[in-house]
TORVEX-431783 format. One record per atom (N, C-alpha, C, O): x, y, z. Coordinates in steps of 0.001 Angstrom, whole numbers, padded with zeros to 6 digits, always signed. Layout:
<rs>
XYZ/...
</rs>
This chain:
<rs>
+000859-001187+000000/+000000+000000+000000/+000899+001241+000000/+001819+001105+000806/+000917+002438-000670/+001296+003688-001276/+000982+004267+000306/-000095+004236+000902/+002582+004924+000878/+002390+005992+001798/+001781+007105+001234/+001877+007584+000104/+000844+007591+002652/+000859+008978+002011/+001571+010296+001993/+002779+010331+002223/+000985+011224+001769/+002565+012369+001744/+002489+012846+003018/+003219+013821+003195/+001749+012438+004133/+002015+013031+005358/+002607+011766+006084/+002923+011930+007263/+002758+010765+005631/+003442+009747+006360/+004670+009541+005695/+005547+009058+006411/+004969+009771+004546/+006357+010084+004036/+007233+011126+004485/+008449+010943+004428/+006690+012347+004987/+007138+013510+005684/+007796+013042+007230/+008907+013361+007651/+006751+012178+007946/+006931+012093+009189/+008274+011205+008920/+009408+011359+009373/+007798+010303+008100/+009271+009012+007754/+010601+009847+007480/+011571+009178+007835/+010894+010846+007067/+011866+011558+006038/+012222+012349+007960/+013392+012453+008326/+011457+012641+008582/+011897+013761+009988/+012464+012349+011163/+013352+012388+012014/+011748+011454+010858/+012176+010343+011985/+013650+009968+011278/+014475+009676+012144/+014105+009916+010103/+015192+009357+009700/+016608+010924+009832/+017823+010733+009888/+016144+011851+009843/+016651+012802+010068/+017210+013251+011613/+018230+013833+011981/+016096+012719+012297/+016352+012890+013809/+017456+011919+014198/+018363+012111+015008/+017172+010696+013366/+018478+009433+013752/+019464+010175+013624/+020207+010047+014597/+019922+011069+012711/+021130+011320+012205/+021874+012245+013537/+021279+013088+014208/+023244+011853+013690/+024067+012467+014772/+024367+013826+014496/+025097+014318+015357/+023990+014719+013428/+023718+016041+012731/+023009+016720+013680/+023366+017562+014505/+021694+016108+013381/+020343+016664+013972/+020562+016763+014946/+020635+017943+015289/+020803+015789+015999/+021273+016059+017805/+022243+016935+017874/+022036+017877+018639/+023275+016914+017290/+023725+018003+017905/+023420+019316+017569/+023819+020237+018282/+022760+019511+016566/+021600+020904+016136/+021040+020797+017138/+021526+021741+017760/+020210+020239+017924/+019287+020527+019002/+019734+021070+019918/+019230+022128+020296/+021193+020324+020780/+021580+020576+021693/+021818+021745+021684/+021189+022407+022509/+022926+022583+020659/+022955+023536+020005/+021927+024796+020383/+022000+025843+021026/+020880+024043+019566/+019327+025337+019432/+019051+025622+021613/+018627+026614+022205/+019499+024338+022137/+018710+024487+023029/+019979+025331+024261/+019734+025979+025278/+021134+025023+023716/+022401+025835+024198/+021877+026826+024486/+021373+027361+025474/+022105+027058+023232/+021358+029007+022871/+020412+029724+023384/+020340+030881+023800/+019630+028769+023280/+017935+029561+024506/+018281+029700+025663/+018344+030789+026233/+018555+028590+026169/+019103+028456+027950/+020189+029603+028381/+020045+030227+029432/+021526+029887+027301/+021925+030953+027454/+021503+032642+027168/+022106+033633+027579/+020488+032590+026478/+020021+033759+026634/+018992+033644+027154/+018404+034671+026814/+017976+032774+028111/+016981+032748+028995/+018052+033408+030307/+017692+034439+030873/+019019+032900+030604/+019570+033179+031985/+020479+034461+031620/+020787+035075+032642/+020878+034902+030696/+021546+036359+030425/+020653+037341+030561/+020886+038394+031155/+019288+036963+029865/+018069+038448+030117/+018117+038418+031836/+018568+039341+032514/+017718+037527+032215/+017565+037668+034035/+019046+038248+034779/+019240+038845+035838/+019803+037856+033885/+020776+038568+034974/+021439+039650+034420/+022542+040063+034778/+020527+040239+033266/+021178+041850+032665/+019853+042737+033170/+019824+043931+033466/+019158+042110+033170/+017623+042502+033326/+018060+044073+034685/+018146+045196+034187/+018187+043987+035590/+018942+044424+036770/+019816+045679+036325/+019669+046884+036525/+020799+044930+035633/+021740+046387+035424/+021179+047476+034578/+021285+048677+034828/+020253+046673+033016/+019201+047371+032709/+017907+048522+033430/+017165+049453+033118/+018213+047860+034310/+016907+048809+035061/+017050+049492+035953/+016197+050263+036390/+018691+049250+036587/+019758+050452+036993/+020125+051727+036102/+020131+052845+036617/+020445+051524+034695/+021030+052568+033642/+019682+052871+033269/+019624+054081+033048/+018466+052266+033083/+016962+053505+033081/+016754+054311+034118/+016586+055505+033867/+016720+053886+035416/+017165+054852+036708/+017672+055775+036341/+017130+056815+035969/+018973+055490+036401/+020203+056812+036028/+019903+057510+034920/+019931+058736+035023/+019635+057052+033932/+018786+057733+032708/+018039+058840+033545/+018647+059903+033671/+016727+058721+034169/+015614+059296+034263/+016087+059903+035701/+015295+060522+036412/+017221+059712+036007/+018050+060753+037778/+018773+061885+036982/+018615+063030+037406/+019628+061676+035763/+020406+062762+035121/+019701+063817+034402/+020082+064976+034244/+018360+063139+033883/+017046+063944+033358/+016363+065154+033775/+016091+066302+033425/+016147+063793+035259/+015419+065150+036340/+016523+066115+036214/+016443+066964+035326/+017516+066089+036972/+018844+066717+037361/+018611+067521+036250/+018226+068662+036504/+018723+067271+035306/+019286+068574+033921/+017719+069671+034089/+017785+070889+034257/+016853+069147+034024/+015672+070049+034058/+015788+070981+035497/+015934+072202+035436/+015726+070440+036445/+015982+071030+037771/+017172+071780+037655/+017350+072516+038625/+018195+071843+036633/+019238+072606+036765/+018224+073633+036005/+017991+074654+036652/+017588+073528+034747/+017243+074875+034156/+016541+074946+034856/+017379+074742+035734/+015710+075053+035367/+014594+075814+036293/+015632+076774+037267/+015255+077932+037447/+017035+076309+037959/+017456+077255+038633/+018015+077891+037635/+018218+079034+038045/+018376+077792+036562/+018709+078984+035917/+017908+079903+035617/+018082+081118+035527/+017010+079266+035465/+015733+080330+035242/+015383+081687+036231/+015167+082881+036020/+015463+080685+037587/+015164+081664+038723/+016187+082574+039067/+016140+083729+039491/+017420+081572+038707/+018903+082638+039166/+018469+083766+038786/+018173+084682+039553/+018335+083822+036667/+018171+085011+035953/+016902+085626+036192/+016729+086657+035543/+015545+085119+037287/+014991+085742+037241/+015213+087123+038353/+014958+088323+038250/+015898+086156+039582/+016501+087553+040891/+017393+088206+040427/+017728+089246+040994/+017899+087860+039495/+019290+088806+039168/+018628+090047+038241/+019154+091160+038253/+017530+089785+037504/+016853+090934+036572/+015554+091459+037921/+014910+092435+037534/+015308+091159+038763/+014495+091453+040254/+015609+092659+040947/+015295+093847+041022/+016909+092128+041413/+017782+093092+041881/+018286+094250+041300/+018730+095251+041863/+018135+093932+039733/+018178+095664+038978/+017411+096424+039235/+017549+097542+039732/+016237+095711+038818/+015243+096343+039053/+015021+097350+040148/+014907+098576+040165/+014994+096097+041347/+015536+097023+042407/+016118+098111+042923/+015460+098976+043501/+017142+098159+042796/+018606+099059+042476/+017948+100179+042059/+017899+101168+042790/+017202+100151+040489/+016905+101081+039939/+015639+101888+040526/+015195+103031+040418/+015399+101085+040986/+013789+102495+041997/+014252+102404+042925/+014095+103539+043373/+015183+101426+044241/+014868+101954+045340/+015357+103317+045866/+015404+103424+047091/+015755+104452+045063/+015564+105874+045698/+014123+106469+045712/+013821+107617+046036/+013126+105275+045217/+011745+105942+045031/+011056+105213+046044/+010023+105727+046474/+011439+104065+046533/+010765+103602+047846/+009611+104062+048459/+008464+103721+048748/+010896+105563+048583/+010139+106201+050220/+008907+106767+049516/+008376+107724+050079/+008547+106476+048756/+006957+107305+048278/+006350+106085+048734/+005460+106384+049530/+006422+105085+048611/+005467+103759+049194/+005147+103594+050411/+004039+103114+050650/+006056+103959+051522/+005773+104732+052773/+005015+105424+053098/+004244+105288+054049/+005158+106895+051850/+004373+107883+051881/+002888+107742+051811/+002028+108186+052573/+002786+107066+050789/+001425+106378+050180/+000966+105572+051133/-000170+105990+051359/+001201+104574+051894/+000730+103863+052956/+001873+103365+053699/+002613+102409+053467/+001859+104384+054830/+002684+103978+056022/+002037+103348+057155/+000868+103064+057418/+003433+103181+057898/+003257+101863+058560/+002294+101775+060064/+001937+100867+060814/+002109+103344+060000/+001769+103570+061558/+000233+104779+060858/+000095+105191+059707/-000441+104970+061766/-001489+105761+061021/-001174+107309+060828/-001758+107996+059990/-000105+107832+061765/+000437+109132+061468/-001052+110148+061758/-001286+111005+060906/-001847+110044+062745/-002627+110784+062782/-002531+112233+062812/-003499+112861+062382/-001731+112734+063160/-001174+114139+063382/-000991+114122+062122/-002116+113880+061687/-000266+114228+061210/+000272+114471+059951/-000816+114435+059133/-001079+115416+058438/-001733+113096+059102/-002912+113371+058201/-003445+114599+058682/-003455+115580+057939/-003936+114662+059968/-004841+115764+059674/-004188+117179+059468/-005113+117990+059424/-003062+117765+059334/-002630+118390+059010/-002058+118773+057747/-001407+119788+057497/-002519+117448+056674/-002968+117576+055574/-003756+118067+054953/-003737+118809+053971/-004812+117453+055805/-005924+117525+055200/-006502+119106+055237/-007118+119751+054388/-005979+119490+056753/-006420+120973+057314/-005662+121969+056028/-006347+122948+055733/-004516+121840+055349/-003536+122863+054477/-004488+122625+053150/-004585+123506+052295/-005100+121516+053056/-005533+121305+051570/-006973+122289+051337/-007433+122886+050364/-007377+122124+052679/-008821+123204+053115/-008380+124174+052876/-008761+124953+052002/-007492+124301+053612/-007005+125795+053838/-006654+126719+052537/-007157+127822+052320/-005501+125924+051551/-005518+125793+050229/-006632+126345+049351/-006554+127318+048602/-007852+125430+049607/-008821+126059+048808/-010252+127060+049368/-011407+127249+048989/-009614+127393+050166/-010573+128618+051217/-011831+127834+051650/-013014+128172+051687/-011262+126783+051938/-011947+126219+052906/-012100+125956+054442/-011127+125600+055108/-013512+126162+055065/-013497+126581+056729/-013562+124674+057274/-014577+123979+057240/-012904+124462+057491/-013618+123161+058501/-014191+123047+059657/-013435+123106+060626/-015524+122872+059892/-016777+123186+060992/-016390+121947+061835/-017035+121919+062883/-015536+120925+061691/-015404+119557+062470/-014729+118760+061368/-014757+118820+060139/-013925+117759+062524/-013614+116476+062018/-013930+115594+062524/-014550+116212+063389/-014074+114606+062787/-015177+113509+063215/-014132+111909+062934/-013488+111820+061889/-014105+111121+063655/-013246+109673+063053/-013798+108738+064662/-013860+109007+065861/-014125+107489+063727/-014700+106596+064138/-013874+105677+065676/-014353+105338+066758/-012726+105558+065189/-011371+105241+066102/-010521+106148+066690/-010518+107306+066273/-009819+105820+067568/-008423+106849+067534/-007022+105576+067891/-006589+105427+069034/-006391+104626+066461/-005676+104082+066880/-004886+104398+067750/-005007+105566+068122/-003653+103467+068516/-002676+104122+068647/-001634+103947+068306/-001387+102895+067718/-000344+105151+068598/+000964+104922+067510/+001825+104103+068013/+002522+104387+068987/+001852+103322+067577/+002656+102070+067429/+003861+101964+066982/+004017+102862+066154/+005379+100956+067159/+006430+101145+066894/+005696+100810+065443/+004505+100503+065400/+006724+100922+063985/+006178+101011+062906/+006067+099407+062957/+006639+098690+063778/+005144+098946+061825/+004827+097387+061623/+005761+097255+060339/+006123+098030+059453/+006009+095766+060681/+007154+094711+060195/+006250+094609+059062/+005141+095048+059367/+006325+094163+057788/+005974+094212+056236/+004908+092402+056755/+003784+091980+056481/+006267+091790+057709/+005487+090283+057420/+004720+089863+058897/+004178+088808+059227/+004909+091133+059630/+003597+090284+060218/+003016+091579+061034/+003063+091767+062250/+002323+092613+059782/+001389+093499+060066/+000148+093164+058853/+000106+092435+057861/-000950+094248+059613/-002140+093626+058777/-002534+095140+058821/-002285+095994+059672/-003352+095223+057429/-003967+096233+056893/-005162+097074+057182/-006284+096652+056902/-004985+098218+057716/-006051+098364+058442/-006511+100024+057302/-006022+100429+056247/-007714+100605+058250/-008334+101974+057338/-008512+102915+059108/-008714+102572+060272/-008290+104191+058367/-008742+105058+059501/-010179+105851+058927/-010083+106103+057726/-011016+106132+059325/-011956+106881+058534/-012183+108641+059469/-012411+108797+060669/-012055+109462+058655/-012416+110766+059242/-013323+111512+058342/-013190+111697+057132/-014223+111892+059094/-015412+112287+058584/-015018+114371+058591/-014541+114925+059581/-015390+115158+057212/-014791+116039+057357/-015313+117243+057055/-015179+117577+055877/-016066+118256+058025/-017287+119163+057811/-016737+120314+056925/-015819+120755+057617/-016777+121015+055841/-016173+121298+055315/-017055+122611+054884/-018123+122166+054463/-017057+124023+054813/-017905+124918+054634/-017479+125803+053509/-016726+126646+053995/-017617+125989+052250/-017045+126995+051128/-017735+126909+049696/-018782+126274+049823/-017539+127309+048399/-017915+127815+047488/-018051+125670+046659/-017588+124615+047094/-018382+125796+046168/-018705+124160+045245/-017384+124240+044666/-016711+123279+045037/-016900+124843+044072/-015835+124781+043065/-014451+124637+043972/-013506+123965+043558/-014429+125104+044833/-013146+124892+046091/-013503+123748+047060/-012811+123380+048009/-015011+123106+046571/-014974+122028+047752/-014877+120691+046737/-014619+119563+047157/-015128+121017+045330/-014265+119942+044336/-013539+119818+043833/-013483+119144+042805/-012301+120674+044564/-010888+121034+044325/-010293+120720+044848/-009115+120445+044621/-011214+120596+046258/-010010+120039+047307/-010352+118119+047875/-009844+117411+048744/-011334+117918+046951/-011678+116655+046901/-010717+116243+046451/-009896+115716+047201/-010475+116339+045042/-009930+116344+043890/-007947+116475+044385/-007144+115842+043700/-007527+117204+045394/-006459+117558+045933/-006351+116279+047015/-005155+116081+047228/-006960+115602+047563/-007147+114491+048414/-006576+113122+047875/-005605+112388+048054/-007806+113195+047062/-007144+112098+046086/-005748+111600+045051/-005267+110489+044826/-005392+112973+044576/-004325+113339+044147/-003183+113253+045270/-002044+113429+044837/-003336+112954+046964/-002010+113073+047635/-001240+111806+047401/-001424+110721+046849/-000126+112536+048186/+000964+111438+047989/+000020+110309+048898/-000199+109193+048428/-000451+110670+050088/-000522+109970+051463/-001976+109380+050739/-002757+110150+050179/-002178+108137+050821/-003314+107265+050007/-004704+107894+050922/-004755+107836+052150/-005742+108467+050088/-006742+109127+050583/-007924+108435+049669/-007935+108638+048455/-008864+107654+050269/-009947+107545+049177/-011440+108189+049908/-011944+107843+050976/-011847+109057+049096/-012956+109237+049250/-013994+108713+048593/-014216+108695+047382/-014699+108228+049614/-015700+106929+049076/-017196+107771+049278/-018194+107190+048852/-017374+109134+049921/-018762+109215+050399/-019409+111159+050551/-019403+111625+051690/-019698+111704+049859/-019388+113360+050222/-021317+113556+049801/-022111+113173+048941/-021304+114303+050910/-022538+114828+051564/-022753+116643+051440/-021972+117375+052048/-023800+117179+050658/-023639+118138+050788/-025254+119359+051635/-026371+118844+051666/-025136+120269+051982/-025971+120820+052119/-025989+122222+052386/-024942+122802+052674/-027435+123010+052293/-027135+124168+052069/-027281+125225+053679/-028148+124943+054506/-026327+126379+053891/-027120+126869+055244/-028556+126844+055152/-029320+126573+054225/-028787+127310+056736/-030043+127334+057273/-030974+128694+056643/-032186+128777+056441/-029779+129783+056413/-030197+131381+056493/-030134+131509+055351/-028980+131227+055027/-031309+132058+053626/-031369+132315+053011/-030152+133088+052199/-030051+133294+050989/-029439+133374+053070/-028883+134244+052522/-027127+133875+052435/-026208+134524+051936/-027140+132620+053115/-026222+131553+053049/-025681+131451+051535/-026552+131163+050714/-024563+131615+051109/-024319+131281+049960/-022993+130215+049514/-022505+129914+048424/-022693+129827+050915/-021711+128435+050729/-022682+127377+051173/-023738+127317+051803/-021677+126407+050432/-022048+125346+050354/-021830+124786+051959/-021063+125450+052656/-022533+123492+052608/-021315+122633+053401/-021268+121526+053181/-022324+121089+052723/-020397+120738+053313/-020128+119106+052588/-019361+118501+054115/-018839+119136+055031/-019502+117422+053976/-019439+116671+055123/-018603+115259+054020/-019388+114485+053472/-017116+115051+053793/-016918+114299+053099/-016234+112912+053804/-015616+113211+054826/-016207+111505+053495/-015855+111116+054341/-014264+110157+053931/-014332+109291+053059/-013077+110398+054565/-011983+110451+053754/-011774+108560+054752/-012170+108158+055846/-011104+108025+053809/-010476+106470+054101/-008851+106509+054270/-008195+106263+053257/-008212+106780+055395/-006768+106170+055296/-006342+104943+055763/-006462+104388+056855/-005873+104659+054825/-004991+102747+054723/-003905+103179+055217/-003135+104031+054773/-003839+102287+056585/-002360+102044+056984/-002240+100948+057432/-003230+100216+057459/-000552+100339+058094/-000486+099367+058663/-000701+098837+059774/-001856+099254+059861/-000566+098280+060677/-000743+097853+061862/-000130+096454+062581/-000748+095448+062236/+000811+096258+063377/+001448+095403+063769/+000164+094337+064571/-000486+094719+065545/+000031+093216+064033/-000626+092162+064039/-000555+091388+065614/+000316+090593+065968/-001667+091841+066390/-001626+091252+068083/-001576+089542+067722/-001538+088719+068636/
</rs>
């Protein structure tokens, strides 16, 4: 009876396997695996040491530019610096550290005065007190409010509004009240305006 071609195949691999060729091809093929089965496991390690170090020199280089970044950013901060701080002291001026009550109102009284204006009263809700000046980092922001009776022509009492706001010393007027005398024949105005000073205050 006629093999068939899949039993002639198997016959042709069984007579091949006899051969002392073939074995030692195997041993060979199987050399080879076994030595690179046990080389991945024991490179595997140093591999995954030099990705480490990879991704440690990485960080490192980025973390270096970022301080360069910042170096060059204080170093263009300290010009800066340099270059206004003879103007400082207006930031003082503008909101100092202590409420300077005397001084405001002796502002405020020249700016009246300035525009021929009578002041009938001043009026303020508080009367802080003066305090050694407050530390930048651990004072807190406070307002003084003085309420300010003010008796003269419209045009000198929105002049000297107008002169308030314009000071060096931070003045906001948030509130102005006006009314007319009692006596017909009254021909000033009076305004009652109410002035906001921001200052500091050393933090209990």
């Amino acid at each position: 009876m006629p093999k068939t071609k899949q039993q002639q195949i198997q016959t042709v691999l069984i007579d091949f396997y006899k051969n002392p060729v073939a074995k030692v091809s195997l041993e060979v093929g199987f050399s080879i695996a076994a030595i690179l089965f046990f080389a991945i496991f024991a490179i595997r390690p140093t591999l995954q040491t030099m990705s480490e170090l990879i991704k440690e020199i990485e960080d490192k280089r980025i973390l270096d530019e970022q301080l360069s970044q910042k170096i060059a950013s204080l170093s263009t901060a300290q010009s800066q610096y340099q270059l206004f701080s003879e103007q400082f002291y207006l930031l003082d001026e503008a909101l100092p550290k202590t409420a300077q009550i005397n001084r405001s109102l002796q502002m405020i009284e020249k700016m009246a005065s300035d525009n021929n204006l009578v002041i009938q009263s001043i009026t303020t809700s508080s009367v802080p007190e003066e305090l050694a000046e407050a530390e930048a980092a651990a004072a807190s922001r406070q307002i003084l409010t003085f309420n300010v009776d003010v008796v003269g022509d419209y045009l000198n009492i929105r002049q000297f509004i107008e002169d308030l706001m314009d000071s060096r010393r931070m003045m906001i007027v948030d509130q102005v009240s006006f009314s007319m005398g009692s006596s017909r024949y009254q021909k000033n105005l009076s305004a009652v305006v109410r002035i906001n000073l921001p200052y500091y205050q050393n933090a209990n």
